[in-house]
DOSEVO-918779 format. One record per atom (N, C-alpha, C, O): residue in one letter; atom name; x, y, z. Coordinates in pm, whole numbers, plus 50000, padded with zeros to 5 digits. Example, Ala and Ser with C-alpha at 12.3 -4.5 7.8 and 13.67 -1.06 7.14 Angstrom:
% residues 2
(pt 'A','N',(51319,49431,50780))
(pt 'A','CA',(51230,49550,50780))
(pt 'A','C',(51320,49670,50780))
(pt 'A','O',(51424,49668,50846))
(pt 'S','N',(51285,49775,50708))
(pt 'S','CA',(51367,49894,50714))
(pt 'S','C',(51290,50003,50787))
(pt 'S','O',(51341,50114,50804))
% end
This chain:
% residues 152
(pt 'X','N',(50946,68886,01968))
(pt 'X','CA',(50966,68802,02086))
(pt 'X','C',(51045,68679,02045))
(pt 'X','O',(51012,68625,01939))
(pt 'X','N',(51126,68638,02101))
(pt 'X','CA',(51203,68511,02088))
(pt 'X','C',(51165,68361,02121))
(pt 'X','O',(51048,68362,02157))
(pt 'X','N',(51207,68257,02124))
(pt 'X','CA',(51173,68166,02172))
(pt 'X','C',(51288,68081,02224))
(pt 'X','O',(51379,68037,02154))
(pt 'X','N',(51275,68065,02333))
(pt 'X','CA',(51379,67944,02407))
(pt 'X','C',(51351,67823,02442))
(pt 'X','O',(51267,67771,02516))
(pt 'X','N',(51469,67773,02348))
(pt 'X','CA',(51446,67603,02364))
(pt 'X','C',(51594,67565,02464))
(pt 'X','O',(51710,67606,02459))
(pt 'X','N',(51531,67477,02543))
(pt 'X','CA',(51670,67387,02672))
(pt 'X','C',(51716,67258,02553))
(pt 'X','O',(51628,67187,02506))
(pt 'X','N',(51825,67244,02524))
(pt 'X','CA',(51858,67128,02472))
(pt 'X','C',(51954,67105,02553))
(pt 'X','O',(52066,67154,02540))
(pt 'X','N',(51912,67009,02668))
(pt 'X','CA',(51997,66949,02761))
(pt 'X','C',(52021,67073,02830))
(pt 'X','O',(51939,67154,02875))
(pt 'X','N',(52154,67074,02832))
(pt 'X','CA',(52215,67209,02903))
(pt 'X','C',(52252,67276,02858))
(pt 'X','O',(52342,67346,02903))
(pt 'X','N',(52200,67290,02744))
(pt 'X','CA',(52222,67440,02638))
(pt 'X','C',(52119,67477,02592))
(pt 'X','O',(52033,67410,02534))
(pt 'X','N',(52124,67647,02628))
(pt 'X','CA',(51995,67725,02588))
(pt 'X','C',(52035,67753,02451))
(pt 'X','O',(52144,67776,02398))
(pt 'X','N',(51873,67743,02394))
(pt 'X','CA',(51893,67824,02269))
(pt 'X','C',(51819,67939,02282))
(pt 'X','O',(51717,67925,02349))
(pt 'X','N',(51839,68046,02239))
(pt 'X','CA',(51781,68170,02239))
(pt 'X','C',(51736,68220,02073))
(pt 'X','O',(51802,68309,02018))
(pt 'X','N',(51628,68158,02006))
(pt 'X','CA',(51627,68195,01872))
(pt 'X','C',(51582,68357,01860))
(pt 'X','O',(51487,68401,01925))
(pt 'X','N',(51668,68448,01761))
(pt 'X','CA',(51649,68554,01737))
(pt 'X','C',(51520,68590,01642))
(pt 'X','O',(51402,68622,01662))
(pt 'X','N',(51634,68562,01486))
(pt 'X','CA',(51594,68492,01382))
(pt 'X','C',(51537,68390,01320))
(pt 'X','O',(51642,68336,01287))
(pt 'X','N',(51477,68340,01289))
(pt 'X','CA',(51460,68220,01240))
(pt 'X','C',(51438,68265,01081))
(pt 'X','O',(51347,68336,01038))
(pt 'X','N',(51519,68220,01024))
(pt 'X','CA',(51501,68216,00901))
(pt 'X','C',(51486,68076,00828))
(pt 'X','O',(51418,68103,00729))
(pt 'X','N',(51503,67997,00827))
(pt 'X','CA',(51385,67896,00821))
(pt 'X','C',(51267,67911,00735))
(pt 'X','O',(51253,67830,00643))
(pt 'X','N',(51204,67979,00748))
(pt 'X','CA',(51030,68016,00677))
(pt 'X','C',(51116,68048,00586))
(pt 'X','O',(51122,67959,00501))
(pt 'X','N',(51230,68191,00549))
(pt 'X','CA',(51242,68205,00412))
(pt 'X','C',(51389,68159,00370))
(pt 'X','O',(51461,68202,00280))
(pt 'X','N',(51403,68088,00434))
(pt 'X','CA',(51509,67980,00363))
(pt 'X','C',(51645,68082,00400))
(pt 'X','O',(51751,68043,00350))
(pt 'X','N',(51652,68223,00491))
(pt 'X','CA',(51729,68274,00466))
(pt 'X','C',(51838,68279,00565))
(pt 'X','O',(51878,68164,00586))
(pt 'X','N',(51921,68393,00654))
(pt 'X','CA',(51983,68354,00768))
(pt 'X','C',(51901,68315,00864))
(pt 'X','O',(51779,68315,00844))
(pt 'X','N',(51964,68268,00999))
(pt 'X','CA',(51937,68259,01108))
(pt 'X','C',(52013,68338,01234))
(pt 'X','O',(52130,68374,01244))
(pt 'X','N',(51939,68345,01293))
(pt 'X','CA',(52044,68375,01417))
(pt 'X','C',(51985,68349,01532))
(pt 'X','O',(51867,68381,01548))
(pt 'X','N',(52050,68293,01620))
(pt 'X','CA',(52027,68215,01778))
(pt 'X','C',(52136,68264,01879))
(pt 'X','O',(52248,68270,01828))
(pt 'X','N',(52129,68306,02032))
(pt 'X','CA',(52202,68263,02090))
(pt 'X','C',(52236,68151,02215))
(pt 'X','O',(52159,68113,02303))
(pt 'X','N',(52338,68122,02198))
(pt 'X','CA',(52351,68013,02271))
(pt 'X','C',(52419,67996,02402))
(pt 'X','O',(52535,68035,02392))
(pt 'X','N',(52386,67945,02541))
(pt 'X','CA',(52453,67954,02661))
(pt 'X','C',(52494,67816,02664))
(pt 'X','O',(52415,67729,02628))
(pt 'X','N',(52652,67777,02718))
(pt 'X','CA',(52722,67691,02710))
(pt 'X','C',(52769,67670,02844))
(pt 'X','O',(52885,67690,02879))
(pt 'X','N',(52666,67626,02928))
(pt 'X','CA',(52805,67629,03120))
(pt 'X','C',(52907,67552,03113))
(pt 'X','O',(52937,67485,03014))
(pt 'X','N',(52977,67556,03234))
(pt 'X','CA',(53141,67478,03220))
(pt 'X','C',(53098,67350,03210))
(pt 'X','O',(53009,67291,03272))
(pt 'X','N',(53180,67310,03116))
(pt 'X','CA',(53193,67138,03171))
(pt 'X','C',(53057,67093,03085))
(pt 'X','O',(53055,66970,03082))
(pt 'X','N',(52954,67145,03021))
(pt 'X','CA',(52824,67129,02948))
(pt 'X','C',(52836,66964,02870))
(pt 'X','O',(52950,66931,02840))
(pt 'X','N',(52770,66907,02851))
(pt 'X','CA',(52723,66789,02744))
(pt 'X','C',(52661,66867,02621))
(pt 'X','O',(52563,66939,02605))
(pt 'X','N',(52768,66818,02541))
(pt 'X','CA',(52752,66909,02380))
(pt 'X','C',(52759,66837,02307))
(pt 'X','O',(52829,66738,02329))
(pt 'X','N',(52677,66854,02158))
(pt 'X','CA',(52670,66757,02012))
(pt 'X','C',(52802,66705,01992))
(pt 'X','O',(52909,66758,02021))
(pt 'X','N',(52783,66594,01939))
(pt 'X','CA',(52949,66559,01911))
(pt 'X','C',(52961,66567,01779))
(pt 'X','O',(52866,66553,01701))
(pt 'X','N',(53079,66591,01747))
(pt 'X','CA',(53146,66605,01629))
(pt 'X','C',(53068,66572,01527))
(pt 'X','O',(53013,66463,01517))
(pt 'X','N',(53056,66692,01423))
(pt 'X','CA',(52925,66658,01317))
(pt 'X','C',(52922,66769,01205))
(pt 'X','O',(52974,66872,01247))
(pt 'X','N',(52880,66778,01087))
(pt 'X','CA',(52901,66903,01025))
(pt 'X','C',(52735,66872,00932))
(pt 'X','O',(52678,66764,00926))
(pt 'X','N',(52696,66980,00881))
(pt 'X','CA',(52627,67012,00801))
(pt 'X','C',(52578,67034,00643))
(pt 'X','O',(52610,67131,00574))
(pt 'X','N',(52499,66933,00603))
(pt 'X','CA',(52509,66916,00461))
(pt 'X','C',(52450,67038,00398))
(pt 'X','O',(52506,67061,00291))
(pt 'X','N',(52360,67121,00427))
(pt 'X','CA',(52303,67224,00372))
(pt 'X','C',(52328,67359,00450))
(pt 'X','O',(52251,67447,00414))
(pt 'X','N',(52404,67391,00534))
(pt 'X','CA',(52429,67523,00630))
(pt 'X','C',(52617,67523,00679))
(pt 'X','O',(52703,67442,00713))
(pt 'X','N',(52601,67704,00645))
(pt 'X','CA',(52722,67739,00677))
(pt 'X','C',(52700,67781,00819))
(pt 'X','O',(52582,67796,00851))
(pt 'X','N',(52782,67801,00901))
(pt 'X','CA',(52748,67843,00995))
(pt 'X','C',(52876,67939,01074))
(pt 'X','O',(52994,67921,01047))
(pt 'X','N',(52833,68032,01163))
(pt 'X','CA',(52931,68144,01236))
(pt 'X','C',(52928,68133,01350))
(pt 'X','O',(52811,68150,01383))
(pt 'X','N',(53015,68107,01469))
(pt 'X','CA',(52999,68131,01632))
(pt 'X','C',(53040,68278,01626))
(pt 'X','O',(53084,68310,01515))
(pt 'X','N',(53036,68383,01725))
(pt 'X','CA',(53052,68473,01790))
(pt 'X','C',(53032,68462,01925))
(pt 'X','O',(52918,68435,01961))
(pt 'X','N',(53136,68479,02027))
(pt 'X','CA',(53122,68424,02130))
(pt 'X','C',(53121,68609,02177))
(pt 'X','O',(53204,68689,02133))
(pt 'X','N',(52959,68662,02317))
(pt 'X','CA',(52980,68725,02359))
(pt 'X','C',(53020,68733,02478))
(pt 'X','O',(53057,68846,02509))
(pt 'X','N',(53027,68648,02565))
(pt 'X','CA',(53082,68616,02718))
(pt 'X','C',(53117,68498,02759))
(pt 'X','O',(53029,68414,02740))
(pt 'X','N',(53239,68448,02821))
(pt 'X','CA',(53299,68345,02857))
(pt 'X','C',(53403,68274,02745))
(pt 'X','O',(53446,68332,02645))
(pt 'X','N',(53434,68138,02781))
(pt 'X','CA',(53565,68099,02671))
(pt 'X','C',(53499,67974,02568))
(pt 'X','O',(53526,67860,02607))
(pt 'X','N',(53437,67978,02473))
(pt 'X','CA',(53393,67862,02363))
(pt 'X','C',(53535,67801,02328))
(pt 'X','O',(53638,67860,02296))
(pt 'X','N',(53515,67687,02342))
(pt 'X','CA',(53661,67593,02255))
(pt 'X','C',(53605,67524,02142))
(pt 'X','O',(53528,67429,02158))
(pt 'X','N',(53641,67565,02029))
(pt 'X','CA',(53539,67566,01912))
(pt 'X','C',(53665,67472,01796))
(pt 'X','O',(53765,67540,01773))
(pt 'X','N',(53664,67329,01728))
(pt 'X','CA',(53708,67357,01608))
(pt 'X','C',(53631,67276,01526))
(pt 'X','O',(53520,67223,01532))
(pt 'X','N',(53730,67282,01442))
(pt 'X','CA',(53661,67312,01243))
(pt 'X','C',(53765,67226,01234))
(pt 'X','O',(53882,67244,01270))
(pt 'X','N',(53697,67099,01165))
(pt 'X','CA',(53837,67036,01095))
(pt 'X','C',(53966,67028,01154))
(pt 'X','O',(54080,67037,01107))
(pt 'X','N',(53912,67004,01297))
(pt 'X','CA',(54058,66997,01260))
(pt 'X','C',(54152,67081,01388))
(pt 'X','O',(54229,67035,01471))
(pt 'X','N',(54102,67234,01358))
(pt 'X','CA',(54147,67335,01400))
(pt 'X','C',(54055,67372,01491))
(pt 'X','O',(53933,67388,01480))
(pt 'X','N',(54177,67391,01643))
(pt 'X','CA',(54059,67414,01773))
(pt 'X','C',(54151,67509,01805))
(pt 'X','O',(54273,67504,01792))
(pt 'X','N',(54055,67633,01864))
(pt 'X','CA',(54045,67778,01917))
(pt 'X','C',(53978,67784,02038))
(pt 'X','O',(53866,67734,02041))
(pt 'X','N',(54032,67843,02159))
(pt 'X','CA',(53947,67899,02249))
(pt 'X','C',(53931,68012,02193))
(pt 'X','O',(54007,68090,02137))
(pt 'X','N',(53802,68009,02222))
(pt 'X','CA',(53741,68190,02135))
(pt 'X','C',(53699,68279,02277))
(pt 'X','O',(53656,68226,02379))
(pt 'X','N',(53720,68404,02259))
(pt 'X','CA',(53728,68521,02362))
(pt 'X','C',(53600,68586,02349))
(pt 'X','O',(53538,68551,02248))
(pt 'X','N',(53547,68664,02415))
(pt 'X','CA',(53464,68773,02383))
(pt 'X','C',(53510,68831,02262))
(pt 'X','O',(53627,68867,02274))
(pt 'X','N',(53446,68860,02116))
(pt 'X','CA',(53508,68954,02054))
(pt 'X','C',(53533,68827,01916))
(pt 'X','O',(53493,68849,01801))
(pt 'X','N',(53594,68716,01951))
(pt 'X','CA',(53618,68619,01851))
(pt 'X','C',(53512,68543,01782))
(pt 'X','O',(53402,68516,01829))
(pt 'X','N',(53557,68513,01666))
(pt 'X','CA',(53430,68430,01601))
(pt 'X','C',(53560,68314,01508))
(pt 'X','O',(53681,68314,01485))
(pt 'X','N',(53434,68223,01480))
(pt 'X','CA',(53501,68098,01361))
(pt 'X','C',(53398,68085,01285))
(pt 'X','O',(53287,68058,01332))
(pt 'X','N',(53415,68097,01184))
(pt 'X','CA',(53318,68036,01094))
(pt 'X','C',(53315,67852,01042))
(pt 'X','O',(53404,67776,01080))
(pt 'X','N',(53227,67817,00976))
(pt 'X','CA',(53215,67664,00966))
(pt 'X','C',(53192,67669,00843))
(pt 'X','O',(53104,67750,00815))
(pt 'X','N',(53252,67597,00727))
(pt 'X','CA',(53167,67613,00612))
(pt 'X','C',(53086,67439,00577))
(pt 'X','O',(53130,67324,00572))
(pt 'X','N',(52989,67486,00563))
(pt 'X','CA',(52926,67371,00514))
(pt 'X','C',(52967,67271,00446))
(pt 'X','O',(53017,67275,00333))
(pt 'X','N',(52943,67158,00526))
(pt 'X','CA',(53033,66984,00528))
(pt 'X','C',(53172,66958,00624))
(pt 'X','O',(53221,66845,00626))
(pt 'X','N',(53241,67088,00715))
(pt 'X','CA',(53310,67089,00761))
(pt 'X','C',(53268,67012,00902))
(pt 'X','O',(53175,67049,00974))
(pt 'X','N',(53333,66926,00922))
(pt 'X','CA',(53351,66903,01109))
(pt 'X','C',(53354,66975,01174))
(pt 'X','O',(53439,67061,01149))
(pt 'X','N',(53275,66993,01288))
(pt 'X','CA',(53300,67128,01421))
(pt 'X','C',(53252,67027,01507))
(pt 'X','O',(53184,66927,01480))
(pt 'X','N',(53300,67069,01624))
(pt 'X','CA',(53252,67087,01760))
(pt 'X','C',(53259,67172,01856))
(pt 'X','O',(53345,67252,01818))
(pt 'X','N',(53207,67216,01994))
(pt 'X','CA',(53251,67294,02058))
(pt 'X','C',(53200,67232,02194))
(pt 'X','O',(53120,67141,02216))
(pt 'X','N',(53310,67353,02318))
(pt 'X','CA',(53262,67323,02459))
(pt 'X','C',(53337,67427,02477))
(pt 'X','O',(53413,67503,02416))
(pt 'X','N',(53263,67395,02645))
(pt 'X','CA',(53308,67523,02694))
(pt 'X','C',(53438,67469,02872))
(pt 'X','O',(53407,67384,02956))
(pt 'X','N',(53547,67539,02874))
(pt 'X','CA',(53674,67447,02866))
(pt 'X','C',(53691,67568,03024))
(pt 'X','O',(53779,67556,03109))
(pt 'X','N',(53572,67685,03025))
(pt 'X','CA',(53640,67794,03135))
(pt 'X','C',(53537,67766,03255))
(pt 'X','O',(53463,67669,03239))
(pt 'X','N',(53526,67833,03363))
(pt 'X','CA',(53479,67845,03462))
(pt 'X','C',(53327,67923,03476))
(pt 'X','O',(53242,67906,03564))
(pt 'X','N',(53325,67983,03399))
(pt 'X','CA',(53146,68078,03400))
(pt 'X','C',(53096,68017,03237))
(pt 'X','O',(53156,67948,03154))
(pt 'X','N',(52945,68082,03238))
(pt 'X','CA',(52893,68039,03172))
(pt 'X','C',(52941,68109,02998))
(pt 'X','O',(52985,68220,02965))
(pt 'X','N',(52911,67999,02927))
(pt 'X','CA',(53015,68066,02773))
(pt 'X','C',(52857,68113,02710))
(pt 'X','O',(52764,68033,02704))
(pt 'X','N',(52848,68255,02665))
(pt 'X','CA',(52729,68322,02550))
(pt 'X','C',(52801,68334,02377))
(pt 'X','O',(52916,68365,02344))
(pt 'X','N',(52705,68304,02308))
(pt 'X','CA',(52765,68297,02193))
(pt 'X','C',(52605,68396,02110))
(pt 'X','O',(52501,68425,02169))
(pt 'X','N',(52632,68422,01988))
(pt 'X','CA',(52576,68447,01881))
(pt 'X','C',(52588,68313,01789))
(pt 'X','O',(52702,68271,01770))
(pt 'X','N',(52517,68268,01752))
(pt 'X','CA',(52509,68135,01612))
(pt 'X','C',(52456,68210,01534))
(pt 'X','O',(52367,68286,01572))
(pt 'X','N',(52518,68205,01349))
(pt 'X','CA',(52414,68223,01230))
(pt 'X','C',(52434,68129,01159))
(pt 'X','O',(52545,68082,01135))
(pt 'X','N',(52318,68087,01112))
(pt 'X','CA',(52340,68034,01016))
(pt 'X','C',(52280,68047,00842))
(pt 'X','O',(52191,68130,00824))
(pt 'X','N',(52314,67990,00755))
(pt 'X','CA',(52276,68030,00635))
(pt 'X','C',(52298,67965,00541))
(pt 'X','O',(52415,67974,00504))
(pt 'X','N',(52197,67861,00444))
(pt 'X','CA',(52037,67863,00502))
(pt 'X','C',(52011,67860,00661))
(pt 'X','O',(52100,67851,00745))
(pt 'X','N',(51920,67866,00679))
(pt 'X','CA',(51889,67881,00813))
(pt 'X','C',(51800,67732,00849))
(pt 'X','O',(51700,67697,00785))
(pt 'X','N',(51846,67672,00940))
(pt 'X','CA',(51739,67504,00947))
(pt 'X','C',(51607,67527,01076))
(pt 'X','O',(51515,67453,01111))
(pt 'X','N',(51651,67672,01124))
(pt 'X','CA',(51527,67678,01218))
(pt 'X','C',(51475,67651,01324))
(pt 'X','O',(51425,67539,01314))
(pt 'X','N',(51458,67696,01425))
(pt 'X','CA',(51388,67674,01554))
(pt 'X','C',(51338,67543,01596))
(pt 'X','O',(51324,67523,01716))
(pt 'X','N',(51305,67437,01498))
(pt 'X','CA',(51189,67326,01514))
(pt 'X','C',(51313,67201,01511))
(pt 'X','O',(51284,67087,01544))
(pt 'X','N',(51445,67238,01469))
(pt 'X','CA',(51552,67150,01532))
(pt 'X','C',(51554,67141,01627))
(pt 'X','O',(51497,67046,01680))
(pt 'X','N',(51624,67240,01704))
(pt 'X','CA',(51602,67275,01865))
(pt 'X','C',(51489,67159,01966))
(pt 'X','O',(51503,67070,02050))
(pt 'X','N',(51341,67251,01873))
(pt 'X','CA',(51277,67174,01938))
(pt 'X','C',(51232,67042,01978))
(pt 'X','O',(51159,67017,02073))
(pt 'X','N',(51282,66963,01895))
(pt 'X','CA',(51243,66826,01849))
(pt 'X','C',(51368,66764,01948))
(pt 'X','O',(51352,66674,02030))
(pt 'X','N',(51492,66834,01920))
(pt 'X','CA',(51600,66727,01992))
(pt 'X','C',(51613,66737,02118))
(pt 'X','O',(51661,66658,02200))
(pt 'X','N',(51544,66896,02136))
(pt 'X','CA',(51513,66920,02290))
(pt 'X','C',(51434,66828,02376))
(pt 'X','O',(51468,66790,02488))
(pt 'X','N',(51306,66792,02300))
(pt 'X','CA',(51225,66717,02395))
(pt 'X','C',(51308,66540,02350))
(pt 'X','O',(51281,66451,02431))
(pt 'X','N',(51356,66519,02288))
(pt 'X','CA',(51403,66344,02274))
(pt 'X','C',(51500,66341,02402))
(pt 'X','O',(51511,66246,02478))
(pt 'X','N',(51580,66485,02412))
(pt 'X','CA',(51720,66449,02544))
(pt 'X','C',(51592,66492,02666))
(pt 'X','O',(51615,66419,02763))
(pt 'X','N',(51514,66548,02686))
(pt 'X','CA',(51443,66593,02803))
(pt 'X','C',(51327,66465,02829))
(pt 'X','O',(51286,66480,02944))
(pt 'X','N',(51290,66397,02794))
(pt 'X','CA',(51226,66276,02767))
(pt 'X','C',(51235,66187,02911))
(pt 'X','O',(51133,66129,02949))
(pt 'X','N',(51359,66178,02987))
(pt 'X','CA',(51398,66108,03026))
(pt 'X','C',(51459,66011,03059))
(pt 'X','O',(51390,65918,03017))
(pt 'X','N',(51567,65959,03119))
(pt 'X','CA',(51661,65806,03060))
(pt 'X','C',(51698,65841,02909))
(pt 'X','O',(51641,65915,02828))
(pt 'X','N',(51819,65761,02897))
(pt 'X','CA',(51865,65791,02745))
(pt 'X','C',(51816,65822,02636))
(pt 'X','O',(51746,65731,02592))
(pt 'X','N',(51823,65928,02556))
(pt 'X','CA',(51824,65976,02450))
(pt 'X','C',(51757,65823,02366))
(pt 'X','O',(51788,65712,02408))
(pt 'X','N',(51675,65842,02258))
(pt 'X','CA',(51626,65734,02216))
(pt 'X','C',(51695,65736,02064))
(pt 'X','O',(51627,65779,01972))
(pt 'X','N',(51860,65679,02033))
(pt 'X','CA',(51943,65707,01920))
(pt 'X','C',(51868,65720,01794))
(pt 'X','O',(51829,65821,01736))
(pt 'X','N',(51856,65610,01766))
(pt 'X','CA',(51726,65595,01641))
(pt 'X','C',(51692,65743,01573))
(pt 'X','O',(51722,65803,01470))
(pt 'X','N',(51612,65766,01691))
(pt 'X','CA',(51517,65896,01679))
(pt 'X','C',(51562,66039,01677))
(pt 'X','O',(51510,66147,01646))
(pt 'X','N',(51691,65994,01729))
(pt 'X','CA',(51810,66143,01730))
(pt 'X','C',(51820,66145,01604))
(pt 'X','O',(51782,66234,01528))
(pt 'X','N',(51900,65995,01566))
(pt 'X','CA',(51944,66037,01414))
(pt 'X','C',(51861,66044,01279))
(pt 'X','O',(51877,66070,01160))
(pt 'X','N',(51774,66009,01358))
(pt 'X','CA',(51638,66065,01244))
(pt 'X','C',(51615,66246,01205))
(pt 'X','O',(51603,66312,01102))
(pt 'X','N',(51616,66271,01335))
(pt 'X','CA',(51574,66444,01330))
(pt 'X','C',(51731,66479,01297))
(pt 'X','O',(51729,66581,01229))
(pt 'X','N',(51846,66442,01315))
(pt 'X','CA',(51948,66480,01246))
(pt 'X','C',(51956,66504,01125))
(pt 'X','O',(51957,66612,01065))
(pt 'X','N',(51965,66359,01074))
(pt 'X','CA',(51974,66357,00931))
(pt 'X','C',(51870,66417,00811))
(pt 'X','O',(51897,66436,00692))
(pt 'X','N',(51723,66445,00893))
(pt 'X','CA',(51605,66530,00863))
(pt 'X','C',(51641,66646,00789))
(pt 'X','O',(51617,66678,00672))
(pt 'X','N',(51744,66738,00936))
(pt 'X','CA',(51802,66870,00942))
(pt 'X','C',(51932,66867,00882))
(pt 'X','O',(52000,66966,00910))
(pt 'X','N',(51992,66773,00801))
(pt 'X','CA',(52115,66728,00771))
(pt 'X','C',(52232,66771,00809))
(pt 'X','O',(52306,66856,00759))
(pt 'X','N',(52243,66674,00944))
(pt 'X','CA',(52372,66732,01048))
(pt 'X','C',(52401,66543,01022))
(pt 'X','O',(52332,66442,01017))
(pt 'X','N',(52511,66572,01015))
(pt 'X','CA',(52565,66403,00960))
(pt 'X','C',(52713,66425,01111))
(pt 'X','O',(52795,66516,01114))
(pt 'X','N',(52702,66313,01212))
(pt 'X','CA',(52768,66279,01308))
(pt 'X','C',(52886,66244,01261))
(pt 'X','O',(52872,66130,01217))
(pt 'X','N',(53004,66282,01244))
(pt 'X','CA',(53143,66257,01222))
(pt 'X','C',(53189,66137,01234))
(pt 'X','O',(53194,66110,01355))
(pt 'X','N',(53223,66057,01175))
(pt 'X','CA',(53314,65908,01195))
(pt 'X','C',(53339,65937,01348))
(pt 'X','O',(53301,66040,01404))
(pt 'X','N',(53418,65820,01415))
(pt 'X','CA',(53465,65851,01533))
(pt 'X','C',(53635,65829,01483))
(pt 'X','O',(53666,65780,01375))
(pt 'X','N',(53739,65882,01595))
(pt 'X','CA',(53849,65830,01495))
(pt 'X','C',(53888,65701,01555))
(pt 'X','O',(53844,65657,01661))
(pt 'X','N',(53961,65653,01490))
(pt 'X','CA',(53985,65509,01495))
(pt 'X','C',(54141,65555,01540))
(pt 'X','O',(54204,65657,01513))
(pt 'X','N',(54185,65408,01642))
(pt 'X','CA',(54296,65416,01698))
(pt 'X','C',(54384,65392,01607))
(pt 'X','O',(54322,65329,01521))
(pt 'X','N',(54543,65411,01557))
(pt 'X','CA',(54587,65353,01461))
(pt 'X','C',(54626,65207,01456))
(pt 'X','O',(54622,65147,01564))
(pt 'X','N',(54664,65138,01344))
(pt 'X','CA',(54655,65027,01377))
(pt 'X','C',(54847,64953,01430))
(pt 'X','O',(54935,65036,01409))
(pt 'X','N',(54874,64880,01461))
(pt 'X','CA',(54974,64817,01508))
(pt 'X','C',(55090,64875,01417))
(pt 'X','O',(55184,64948,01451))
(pt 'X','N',(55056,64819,01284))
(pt 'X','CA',(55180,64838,01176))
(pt 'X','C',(55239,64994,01162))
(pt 'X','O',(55354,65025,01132))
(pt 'X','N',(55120,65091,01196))
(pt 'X','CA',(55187,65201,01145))
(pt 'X','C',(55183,65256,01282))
(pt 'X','O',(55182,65378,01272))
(pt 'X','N',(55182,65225,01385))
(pt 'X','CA',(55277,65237,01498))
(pt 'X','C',(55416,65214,01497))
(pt 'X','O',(55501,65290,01544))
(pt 'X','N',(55434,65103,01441))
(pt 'X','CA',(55570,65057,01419))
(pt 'X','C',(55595,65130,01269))
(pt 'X','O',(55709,65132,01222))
(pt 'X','N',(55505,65176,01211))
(pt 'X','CA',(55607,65246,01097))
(pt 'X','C',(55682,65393,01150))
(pt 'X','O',(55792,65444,01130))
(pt 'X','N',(55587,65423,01212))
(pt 'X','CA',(55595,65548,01274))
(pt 'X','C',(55755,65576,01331))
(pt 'X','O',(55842,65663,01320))
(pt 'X','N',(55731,65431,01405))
(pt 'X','CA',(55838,65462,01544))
(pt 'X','C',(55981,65495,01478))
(pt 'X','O',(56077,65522,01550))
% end
């Protein structure tokens, strides 16, 4: 039997949990249009795989952004930047693995901090983040004056 956790507006559907033996994971995940999704962030201890089975994931890595199809996958390798959303009109299904596997009790924890009510309590996000070691991406910085004008 599985277990489903709501994080915000994304289901998780845990298959796997590997977790207990440190080994893969696998989850799937529903993404509707237009969804509120993790921002930009990568993983100190987990590689990770999308497989998208229905709708359009806009997925990148470093860098590199893909709308992914039914049929497509990207992999992430651990410490890489990703993000994703979903950029089409119906709801986007994916497959997630990961490996190590960080487990079901992520889900759950960040599930109830965004379901809580009124804003997310940051602090406490980035506590269970950095717990599960998902480290939030710099933001980028605008460039500065000079190398505008170096540019030009």
């Amino acid at each position: 039997m599985s277990q489903v956790v709501k994080v915000g507006q994304l289901e998780i559907r845990y298959l796997v949990d590997g977790a207990q033996a440190g080994g893969l994971g696998l989850f799937e995940m529903t993404v509707p249009p237009g969804a509120q999704v993790p921002p930009p962030h990568s993983h100190s201890h987990n590689e990770e795989c999308v497989y998208v089975l229905e709708g359009v994931l806009r997925y990148t890595v470093d860098g590199e952004t893909r709308d992914l199809n039914p049929g497509d996958w990207m992999s992430t390798p651990r410490g890489a930047v990703h993000a994703f959303g979903n950029p089409g009109s119906v709801t986007a299904r994916t497959l997630v693995m990961l490996t190590p596997d960080m487990g079901v009790g992520y889900f759950v924890e960040v599930g109830a901090l965004l379901g809580a009510g009124g804003p997310p309590d940051r602090a406490k996000l980035m506590e269970v983040m950095t717990r599960y070691g998902l480290v939030p991406a710099a933001p980028k910085q605008a460039p500065r004056i000079d190398e505008e004008v170096a540019a030009a």
